[in-house]
C-alpha positions as CSV (number, residue, x, y, z in Angstrom):
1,X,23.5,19.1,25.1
2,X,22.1,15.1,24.7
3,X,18.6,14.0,24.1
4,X,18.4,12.2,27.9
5,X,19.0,16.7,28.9
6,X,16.4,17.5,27.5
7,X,13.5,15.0,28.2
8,X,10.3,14.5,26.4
9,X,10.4,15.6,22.9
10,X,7.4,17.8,23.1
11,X,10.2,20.2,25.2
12,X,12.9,20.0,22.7
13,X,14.4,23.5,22.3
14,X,13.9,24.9,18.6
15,X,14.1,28.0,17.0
16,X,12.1,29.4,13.8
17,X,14.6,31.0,11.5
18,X,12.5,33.7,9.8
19,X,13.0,36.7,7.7
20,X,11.4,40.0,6.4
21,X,11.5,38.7,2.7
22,X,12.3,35.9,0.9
23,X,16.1,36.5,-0.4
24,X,17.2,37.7,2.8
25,X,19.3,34.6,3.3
26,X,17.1,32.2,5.6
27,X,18.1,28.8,3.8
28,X,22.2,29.8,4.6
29,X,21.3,30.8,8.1
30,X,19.3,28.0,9.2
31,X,21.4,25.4,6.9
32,X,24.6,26.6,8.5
33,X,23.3,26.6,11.7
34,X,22.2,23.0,11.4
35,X,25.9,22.6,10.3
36,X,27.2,24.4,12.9
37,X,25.4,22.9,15.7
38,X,26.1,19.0,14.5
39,X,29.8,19.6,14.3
40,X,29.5,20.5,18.0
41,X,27.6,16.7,18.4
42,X,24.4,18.0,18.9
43,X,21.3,15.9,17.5
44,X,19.6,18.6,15.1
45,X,16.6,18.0,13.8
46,X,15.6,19.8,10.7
47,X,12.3,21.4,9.3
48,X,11.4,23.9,6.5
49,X,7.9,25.7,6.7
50,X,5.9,25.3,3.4
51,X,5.9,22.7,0.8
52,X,9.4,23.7,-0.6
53,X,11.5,20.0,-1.6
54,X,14.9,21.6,-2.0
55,X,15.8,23.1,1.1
56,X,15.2,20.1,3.5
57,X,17.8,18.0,1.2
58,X,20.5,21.1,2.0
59,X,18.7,20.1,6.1
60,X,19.8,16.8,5.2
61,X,23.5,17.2,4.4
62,X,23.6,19.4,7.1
63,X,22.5,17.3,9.8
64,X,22.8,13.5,8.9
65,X,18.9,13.5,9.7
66,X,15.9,13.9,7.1
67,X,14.6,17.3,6.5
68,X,11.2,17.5,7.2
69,X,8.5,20.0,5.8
70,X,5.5,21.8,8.3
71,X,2.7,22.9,5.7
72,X,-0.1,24.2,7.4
73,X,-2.1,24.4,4.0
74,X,-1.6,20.9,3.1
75,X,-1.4,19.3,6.8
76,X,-3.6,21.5,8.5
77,X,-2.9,23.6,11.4
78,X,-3.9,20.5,14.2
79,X,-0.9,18.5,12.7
80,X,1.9,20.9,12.6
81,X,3.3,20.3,16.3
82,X,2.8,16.2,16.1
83,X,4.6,16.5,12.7
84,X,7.0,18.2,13.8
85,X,7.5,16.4,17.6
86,X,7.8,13.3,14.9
87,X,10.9,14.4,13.6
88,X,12.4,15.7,16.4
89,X,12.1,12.4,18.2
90,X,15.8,11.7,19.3
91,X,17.1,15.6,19.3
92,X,18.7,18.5,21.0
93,X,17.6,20.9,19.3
94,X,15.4,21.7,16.2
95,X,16.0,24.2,13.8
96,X,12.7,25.1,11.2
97,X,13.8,27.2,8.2
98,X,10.8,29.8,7.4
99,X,9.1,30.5,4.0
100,X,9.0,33.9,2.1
101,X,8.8,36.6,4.8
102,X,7.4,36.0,8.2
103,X,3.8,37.0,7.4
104,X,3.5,35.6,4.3
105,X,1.3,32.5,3.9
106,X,-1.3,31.6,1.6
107,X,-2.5,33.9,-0.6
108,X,-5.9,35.6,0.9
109,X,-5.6,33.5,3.8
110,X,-4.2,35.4,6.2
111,X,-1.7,34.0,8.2
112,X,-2.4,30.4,6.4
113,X,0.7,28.6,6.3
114,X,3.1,30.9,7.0
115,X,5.8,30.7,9.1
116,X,4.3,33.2,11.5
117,X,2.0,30.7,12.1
118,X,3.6,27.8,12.1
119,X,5.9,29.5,15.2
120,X,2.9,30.5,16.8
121,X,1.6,26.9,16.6
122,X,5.1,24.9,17.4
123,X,5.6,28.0,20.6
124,X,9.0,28.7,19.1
125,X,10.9,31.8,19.6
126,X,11.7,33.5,16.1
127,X,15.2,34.4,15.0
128,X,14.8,37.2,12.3
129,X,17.4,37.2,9.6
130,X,17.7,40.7,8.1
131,X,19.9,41.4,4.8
132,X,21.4,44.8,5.8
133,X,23.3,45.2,2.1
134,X,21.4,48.7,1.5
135,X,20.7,49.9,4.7
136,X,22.2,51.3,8.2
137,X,19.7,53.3,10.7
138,X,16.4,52.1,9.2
139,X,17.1,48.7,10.0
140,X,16.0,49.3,13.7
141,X,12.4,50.5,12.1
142,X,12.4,47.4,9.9
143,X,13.0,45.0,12.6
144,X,10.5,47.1,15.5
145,X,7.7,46.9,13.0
146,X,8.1,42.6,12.6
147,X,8.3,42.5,16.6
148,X,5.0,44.4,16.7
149,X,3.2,43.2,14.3
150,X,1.5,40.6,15.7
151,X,2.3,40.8,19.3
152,X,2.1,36.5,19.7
153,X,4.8,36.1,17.4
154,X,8.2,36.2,19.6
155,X,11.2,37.6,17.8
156,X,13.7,36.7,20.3
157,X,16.5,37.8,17.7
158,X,18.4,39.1,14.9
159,X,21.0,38.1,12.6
160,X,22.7,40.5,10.4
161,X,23.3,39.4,6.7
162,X,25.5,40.9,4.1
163,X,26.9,43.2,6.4
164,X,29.6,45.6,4.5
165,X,32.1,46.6,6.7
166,X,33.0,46.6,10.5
167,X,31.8,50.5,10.5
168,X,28.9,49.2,8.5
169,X,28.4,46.2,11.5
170,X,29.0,49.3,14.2
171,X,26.0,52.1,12.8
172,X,23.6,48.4,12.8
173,X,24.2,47.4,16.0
174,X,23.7,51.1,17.8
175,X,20.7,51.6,15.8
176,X,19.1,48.0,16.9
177,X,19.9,49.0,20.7
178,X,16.6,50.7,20.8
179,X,14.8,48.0,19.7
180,X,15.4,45.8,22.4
181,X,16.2,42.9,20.4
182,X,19.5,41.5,20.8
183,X,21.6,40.6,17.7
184,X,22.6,37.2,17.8
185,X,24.8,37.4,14.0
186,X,26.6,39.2,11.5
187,X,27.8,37.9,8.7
188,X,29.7,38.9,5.8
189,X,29.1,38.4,2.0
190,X,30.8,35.2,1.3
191,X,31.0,33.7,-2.2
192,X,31.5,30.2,-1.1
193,X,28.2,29.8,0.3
194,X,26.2,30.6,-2.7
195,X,24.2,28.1,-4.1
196,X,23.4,27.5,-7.7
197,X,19.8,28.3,-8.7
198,X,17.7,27.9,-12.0
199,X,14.3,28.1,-13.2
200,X,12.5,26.5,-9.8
201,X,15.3,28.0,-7.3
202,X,17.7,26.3,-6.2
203,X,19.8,23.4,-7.5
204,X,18.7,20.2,-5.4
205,X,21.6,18.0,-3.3
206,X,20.8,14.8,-5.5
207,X,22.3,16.7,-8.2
208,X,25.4,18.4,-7.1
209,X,26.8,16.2,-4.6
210,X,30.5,17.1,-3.6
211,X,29.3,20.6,-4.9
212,X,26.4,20.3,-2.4
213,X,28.7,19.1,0.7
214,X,30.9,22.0,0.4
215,X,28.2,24.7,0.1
216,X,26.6,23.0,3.4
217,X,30.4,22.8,5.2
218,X,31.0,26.8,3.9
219,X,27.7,28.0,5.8
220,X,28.6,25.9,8.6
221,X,31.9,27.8,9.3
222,X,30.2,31.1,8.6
223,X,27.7,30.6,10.9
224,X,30.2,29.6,13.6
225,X,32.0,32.2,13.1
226,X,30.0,34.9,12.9
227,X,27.1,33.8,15.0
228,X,26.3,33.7,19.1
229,X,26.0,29.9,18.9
230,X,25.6,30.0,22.7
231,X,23.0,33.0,22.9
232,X,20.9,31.1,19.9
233,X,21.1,27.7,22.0
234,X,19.7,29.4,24.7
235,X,16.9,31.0,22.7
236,X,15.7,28.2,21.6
237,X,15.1,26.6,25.3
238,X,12.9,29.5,25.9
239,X,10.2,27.6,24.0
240,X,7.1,26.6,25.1
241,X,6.5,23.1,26.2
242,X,3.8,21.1,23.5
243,X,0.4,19.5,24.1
244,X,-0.3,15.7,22.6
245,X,1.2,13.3,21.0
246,X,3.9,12.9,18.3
247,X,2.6,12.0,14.6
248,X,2.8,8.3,14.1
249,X,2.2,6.9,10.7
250,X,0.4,3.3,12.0
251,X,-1.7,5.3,14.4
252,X,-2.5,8.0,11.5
253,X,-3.7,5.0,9.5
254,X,-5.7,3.2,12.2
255,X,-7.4,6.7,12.6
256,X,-8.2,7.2,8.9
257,X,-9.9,4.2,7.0
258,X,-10.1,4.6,3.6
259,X,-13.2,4.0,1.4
260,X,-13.4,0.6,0.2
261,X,-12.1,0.4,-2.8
262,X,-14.6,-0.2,-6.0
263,X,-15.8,-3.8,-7.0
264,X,-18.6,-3.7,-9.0
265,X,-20.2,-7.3,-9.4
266,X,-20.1,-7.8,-13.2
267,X,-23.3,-6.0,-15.1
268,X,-24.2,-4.2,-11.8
269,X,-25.7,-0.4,-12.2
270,X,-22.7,2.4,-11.8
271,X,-23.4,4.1,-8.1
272,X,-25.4,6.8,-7.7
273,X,-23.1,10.2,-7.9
274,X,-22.7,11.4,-4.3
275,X,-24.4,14.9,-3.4
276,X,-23.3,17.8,-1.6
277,X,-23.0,21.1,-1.3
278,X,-22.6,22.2,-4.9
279,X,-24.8,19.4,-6.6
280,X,-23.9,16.2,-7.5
281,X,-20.1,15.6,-8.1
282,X,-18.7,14.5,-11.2
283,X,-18.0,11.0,-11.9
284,X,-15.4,8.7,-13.3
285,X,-16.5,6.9,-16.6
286,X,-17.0,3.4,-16.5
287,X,-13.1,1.8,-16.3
288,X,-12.1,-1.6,-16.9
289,X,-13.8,-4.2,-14.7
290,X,-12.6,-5.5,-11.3
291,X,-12.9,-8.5,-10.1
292,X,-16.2,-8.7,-6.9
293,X,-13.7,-10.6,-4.8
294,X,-10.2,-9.4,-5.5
295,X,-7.4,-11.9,-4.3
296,X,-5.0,-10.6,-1.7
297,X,-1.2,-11.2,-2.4
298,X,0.7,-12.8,-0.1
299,X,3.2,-10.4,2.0
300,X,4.3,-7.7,1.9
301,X,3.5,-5.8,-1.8
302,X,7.1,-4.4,-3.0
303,X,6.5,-0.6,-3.9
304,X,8.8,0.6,-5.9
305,X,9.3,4.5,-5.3
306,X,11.4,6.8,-7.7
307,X,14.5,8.5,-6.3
308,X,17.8,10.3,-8.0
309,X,19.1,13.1,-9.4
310,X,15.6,13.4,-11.7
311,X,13.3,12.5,-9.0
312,X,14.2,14.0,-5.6
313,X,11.0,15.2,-4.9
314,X,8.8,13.6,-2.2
315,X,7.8,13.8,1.6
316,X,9.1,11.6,4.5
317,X,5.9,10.5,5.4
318,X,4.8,9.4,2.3
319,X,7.2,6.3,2.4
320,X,6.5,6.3,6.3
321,X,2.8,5.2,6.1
322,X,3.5,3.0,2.7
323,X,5.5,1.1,4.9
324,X,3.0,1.2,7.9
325,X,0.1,0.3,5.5
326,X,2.4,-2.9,4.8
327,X,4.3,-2.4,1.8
328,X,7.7,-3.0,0.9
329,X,9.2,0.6,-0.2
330,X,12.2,0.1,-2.0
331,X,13.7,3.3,-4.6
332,X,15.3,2.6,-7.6
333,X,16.7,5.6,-9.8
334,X,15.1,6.1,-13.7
335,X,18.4,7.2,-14.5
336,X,20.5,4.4,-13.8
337,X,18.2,1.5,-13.0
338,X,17.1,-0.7,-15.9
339,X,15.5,-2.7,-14.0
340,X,12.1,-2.1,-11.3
341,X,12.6,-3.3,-7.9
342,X,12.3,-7.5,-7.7
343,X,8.5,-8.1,-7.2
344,X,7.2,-4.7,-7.7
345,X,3.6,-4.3,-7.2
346,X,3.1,-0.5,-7.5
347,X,5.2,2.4,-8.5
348,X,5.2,6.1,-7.0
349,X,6.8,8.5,-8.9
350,X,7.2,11.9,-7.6
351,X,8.4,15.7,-8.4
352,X,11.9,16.3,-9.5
353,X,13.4,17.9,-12.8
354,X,13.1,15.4,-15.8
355,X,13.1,17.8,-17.9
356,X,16.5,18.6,-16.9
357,X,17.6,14.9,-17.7
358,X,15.2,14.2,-20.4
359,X,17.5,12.6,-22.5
360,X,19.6,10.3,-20.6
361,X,15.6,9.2,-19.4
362,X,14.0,9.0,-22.6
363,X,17.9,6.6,-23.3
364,X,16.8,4.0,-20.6
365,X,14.1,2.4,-22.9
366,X,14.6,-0.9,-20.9
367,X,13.0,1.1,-17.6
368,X,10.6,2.8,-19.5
369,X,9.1,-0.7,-20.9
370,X,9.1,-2.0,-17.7
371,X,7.1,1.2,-16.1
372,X,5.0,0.8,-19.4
373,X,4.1,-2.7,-18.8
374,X,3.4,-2.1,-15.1
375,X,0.9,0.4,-15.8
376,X,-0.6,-1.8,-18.9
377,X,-1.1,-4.4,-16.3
378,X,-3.7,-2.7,-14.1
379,X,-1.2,-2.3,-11.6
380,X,-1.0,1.0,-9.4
381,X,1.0,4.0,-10.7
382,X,1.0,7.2,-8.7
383,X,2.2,10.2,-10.1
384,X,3.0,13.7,-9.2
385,X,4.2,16.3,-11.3
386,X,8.0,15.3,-12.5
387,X,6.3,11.5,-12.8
388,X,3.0,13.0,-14.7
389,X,5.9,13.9,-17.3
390,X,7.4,10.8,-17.6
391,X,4.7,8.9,-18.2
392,X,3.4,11.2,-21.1
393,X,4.1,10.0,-25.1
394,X,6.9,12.5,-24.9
395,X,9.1,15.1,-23.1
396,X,10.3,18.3,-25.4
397,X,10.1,15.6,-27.9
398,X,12.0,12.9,-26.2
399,X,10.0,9.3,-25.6
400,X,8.8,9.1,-22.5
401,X,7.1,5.8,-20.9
402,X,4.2,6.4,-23.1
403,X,1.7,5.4,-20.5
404,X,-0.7,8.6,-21.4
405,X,-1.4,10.2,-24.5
406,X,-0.1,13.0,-24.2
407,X,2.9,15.0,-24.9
408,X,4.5,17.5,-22.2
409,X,6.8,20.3,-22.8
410,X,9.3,22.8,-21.0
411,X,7.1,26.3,-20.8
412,X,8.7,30.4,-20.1
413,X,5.6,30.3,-17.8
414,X,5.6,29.6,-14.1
415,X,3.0,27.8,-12.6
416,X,2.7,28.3,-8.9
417,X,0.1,27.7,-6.0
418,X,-2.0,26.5,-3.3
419,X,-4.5,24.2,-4.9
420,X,-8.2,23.1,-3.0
421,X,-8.9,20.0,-4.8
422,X,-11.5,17.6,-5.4
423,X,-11.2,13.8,-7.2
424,X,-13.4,13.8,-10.1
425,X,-12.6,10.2,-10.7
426,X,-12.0,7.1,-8.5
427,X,-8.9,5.9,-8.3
428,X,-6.0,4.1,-6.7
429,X,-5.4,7.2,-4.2
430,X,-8.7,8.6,-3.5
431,X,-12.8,7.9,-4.0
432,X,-14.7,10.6,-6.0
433,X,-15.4,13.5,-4.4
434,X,-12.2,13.2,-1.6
435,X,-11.1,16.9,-1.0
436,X,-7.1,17.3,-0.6
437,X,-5.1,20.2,-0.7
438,X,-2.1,20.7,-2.9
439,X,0.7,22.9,-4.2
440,X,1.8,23.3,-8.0
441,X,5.2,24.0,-8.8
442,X,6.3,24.2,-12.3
443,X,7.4,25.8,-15.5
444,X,5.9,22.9,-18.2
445,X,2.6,22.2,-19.9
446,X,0.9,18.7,-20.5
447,X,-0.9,18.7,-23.8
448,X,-4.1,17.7,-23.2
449,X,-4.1,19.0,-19.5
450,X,-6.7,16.2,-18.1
451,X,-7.8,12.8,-19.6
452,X,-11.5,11.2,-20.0
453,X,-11.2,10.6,-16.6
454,X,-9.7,13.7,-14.3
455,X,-8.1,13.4,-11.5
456,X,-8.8,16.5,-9.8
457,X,-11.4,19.3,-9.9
458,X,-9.8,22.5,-8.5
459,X,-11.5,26.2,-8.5
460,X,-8.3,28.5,-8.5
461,X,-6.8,30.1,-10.1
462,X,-9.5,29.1,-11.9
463,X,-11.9,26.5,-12.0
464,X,-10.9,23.4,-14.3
465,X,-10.1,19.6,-14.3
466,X,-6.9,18.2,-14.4
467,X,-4.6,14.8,-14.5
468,X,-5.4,11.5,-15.6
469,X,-7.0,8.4,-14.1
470,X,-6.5,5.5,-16.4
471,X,-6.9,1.6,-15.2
472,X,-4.5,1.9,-12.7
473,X,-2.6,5.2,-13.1
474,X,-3.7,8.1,-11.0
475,X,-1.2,10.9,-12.8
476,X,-1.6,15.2,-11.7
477,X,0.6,18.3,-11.6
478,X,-0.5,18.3,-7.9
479,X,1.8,17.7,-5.4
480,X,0.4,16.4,-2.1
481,X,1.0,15.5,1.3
482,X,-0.3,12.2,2.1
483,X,0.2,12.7,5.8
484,X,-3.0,15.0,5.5
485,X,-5.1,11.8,4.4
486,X,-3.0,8.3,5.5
487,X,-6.3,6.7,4.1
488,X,-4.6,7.3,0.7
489,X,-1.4,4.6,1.7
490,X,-3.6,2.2,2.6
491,X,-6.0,2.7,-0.8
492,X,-2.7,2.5,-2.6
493,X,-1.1,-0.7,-0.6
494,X,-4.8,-2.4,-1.3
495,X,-4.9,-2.2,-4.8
496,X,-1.4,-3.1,-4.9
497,X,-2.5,-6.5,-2.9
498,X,-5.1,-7.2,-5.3
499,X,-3.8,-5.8,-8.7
């Protein structure tokens, strides 16, 4: 199979791998089968349902290509397919790793975001994989119930996981014939392709390495082995064709002008608060002043974007329209780096596990001076999660970059959700009152949990502020997806032109 086969991209064949519940084994199917499938020399391109960081790095190894996520909760439904035509520019075949089970989206949102929907949305046939450990006839009523459940989601296949025994591979097979669903896999228990996992699931590829590259090459071979590679190649070119245009990051910005950002002529009254549905919305207090005519730098502004081992966390497009918005993205690693990038005008600092390396960060004082002086400077700092940590006094009582005061700690409770959000603040990333959507992920608290200047308003689980705005630092457990709002790039690239 080449690219010139198969045409346009909006007709690349993909498949939707998909299961009844999470734990059934969809990130070893689907990573395997990405393996698999580029060993061959096909071009695979890789995509994981939901907002989920770690799976699309095992995508990654597995493919040569970057994993790329399809959240219809962050995105919105519209932008699923020209998302995901985006990353399959160039390839065979695409392979989308589901989330949870197949009908699971956001909570008391019906099919919201879940990989029922995103198949629906993308046309793709489904490839259900089913772990069989406990369980021989009833496996035919399992798998008839998913087919017929919601008759516009195809489930054009099964593959067998954790199957016992040949006899045990035998009594599944007879008792699926009825079903009229053709199984396209079995495979075995296999220790080599387990994966390491701790307290946010599974051990990301920036930390394991060689580790990382075996597990990826074992569910490769098991895959091969044990699946129809043929049968799966040819259900995925039983998907509808796609309507409209790939996502492009300089066309997303053109589309989505920002608001200007704020310059107040010196002594001039603060702006009325704006007024909508729910009465007027809160405002920022009055920050530090900024200039009526800011000067505009010269070339491109260097952002400086974390990466590593502590800070794997972030979306391809985020760097995508950065770059289209005319910066300079260049990633340096808190770990190793003493040093920002040369001429760094703005930092982004994502999600990750720093508490995990909270000493050997809180040992690169040179870095976090540097970070420190940045943000002292009036310079943009965005910060989600893993960098809202890092730029607190302290981490588990380690120094941190001491840009906010306050201290953050490792917590036994898990913090986990879709998050409808509102700016209370202006800031670097958005004007007060911008609504974005976001997803919280994580097992720490920040002590205090919002500054005198929020960043975001959100109503549930329950309704409270949250994050810091200060000078330049916009800084929030919220995770977002900044291909949902480009205007937030070119906010971002501005104030790093005139900072």
């Amino acid at each position: 199979m080449t690219g010139a086969a198969v045409g346009s991209v909006r007709s690349v064949p993909r498949l939707v791998i998909a299961a009844p519940a999470s734990g059934s084994g969809k990130t070893t199917v689907a990573t395997g089968l990405m393996a698999a499938l580029s060993a061959r020399g096909t071009a695979v391109s890789p995509h994981k349902v939901g907002p989920d960081y770690i799976d699309p790095g095992y995508h990654a190894l597995a493919t040569g290509r970057v994993g790329r996520n399809l959240d219809a909760y962050l995105c919105g439904a519209e932008l699923m397919a020209p998302l995901f035509a985006h990353g399959a520019r160039g390839c065979d075949i695409a392979v989308v790793e589901g989330v949870m089970g197949l009908f699971d989206g956001a909570s008391g949102e019906g099919e919201l975001a879940s990989t029922a929907q995103v198949a629906k949305l993308l046309r793709a046939p489904v490839v259900l994989v089913v772990d069989a450990s406990a369980q021989a006839r009833s496996v035919a009523a399992l798998v008839h119930g998913f087919v017929s459940f919601d008759p516009e989601v195809r489930v054009g296949g099964v593959i067998l996981n954790k199957v016992a025994s040949d006899r045990h591979e035998v009594v599944l097979r007879e008792a699926l014939e009825a079903t009229g669903v053709p199984v396209l896999g079995v495979l075995r228990r296999a220790a080599p392709v387990e994966t390491p996992s701790r307290h946010l699931g599974l051990v990301p590829v920036a930390e394991r390495a060689a580790a990382a590259v075996a597990a990826v090459e074992a569910m490769g071979a098991q895959v091969a082995q044990g699946c129809d590679l043929e049968g799966l190649v040819a259900l995925a070119c039983s998907a509808g064709s796609l309507a409209g245009a790939a996502w492009d990051a300089g066309e997303a910005l053109a589309s989505s002008p920002p608001p200007p950002l704020p310059s107040p002529s010196p002594g001039a009254a603060p702006p009325e608060p704006p007024v909508g549905p729910g009465g007027p919305r809160p405002q920022a207090p009055d920050g530090p002043a900024v200039a009526a005519t800011p000067v505009k730098k010269a070339g491109s502004p260097v952002v400086a974007l974390a990466g590593g081992a502590a800070f794997s966390f972030s979306y391809a497009e985020q760097a995508e329209l950065l770059t289209a918005a005319g910066a300079e993205v260049v990633t340096f690693d808190p770990l190793r780096d003493e040093e920002l990038p040369e001429g760094t005008s703005g930092v982004v600092i994502g999600g990750g596990f720093p508490e995990v390396y909270a000493s050997e960060l809180s040992a690169n004082e040179a870095l976090r001076k540097r970070i420190s002086g940045v943000a002292a400077s009036g310079a943009p700092v965005a910060a989600e999660c893993a960098g809202l940590l890092y730029l607190c006094r302290e981490l588990d009582g380690m120094p941190m970059c001491g840009v906010l005061d306050a201290s953050a700690r490792m917590s036994e409770r898990l913090t986990l959700g879709y998050r409808d959000a509102v700016a209370v603040s202006d800031s670097v990333l958005a004007a007060a009152g911008t609504r974005m959507r976001g997803h919280e992920f994580h097992r720490t608290v920040v002590e205090p949990g919002a500054g005198a200047s929020p960043a975001w308003g959100v109503r549930v689980p329950e309704r409270r502020v949250e994050g810091f705005v200060e000078g330049g630092v916009h800084a929030s457990y919220l995770h977002t997806h900044w291909a949902s709002a480009p205007g937030v790039a070119r906010r971002f690239v501005e104030r790093c032109r005139t900072s």
